[in-house]
N, C-alpha and C positions, 0 to 999 in steps of 0.2 A: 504494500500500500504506500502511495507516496502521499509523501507534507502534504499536498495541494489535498488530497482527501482527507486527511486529515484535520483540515481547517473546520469540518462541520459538523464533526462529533460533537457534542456536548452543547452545541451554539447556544449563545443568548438573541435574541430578538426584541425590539425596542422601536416603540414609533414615535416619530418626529413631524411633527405639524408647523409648517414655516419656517424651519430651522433649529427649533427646538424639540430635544427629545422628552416626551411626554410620560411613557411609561415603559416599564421591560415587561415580556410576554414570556410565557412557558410554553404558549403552542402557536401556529398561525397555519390556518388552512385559505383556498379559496384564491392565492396567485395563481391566478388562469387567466388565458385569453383565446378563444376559438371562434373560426370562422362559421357564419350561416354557411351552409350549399346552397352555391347556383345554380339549378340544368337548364343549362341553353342549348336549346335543340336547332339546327341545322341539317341542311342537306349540300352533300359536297354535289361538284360537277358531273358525277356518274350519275346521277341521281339516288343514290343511298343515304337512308336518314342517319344519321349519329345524336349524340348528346355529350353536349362538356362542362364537365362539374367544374365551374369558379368559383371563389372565394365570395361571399356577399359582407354582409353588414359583421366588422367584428363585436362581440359579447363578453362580457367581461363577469367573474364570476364575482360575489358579494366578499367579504375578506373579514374572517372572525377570529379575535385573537383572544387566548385566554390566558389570565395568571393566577394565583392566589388573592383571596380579599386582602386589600392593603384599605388603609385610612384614607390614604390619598385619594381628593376628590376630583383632581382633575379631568377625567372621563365623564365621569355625572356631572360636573360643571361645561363640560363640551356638548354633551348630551342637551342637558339643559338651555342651552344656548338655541340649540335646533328647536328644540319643543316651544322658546318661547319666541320664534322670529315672527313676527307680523307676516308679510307677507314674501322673502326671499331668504331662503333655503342659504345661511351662511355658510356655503363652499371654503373647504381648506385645500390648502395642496400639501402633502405629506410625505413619509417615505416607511416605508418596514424596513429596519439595518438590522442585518445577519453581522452577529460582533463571533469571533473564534474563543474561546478558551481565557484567553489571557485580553481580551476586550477589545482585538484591533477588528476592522469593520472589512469583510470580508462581503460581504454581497448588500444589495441595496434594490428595491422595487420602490420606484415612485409611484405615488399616485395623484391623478388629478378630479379638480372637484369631488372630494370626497365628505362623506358626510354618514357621524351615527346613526343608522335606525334601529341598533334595539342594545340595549345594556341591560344584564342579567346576574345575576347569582345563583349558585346553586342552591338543591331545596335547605331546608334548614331540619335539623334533625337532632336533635339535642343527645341521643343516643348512640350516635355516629362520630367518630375520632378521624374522619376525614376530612384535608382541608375543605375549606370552604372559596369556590372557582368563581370567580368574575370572569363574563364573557361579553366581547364588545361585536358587534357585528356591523359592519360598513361598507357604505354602496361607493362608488367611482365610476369615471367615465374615460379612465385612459390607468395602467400600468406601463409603466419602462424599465426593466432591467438593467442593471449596470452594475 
């Protein structure tokens, strides 16, 4: 196995809105991006029909990150923000930073116009010695890799 694989064992994860890093994550699913299919159907010179799948409208999946409950309100103050806008959806632009082991910043997914729709905790269970998981879930309209 070489270093470069090694970079992403153990990784921490941390989002950053405006340039500021906001919170560290313990999971993040939902960096996706996939094309609709297009069939564009045609007929070559011979007269034979065909069909050719292109790429249509790109889709981007929602992006849910989870950590342990911390005190820190900044998520629910971001959250809140959304829930209390009059009428325009206050768009952030963001990133997920992939930090290695020892904290240096190994991968990065921007995202743009992104914004909370749902913040959650796990159920609560007084009889249960499991932490207790904060999960944020956020919609975008563009990821970039780097």
């Amino acid at each position: 196995m070489s270093n470069h694989d090694q970079e992403f064992q153990g990784a921490f994860f941390s989002i950053e809105i405006d340039g500021v890093s906001l919170a560290f994550f313990t999971g993040c699913t939902g960096l996706s991006v996939e094309f609709e299919v297009m069939e564009h159907a045609h007929v070559n010179a011979a007269g034979t029909k065909s069909t050719t799948k292109i790429p249509g409208r790109a889709k981007y999946s929602e992006v849910v990150l989870k950590r342990g409950l911390t005190p820190d309100t900044a998520l629910s103050d971001w959250f809140k923000e959304v829930v209390d806008a009059a009428s325009q959806t206050p768009y952030k632009t963001g990133s997920i930073v992939v930090m290695d082991r020892t904290m240096a910043e190994v991968a990065r997914f921007s995202l743009l116009n992104m914004w909370p729709s749902k913040l959650s905790v796990s159920d609560l269970n007084a009889g249960s010695d499991e932490v207790m998981v904060e999960e944020l879930t956020m919609q975008h309209e563009l990821i970039d890799w780097t």
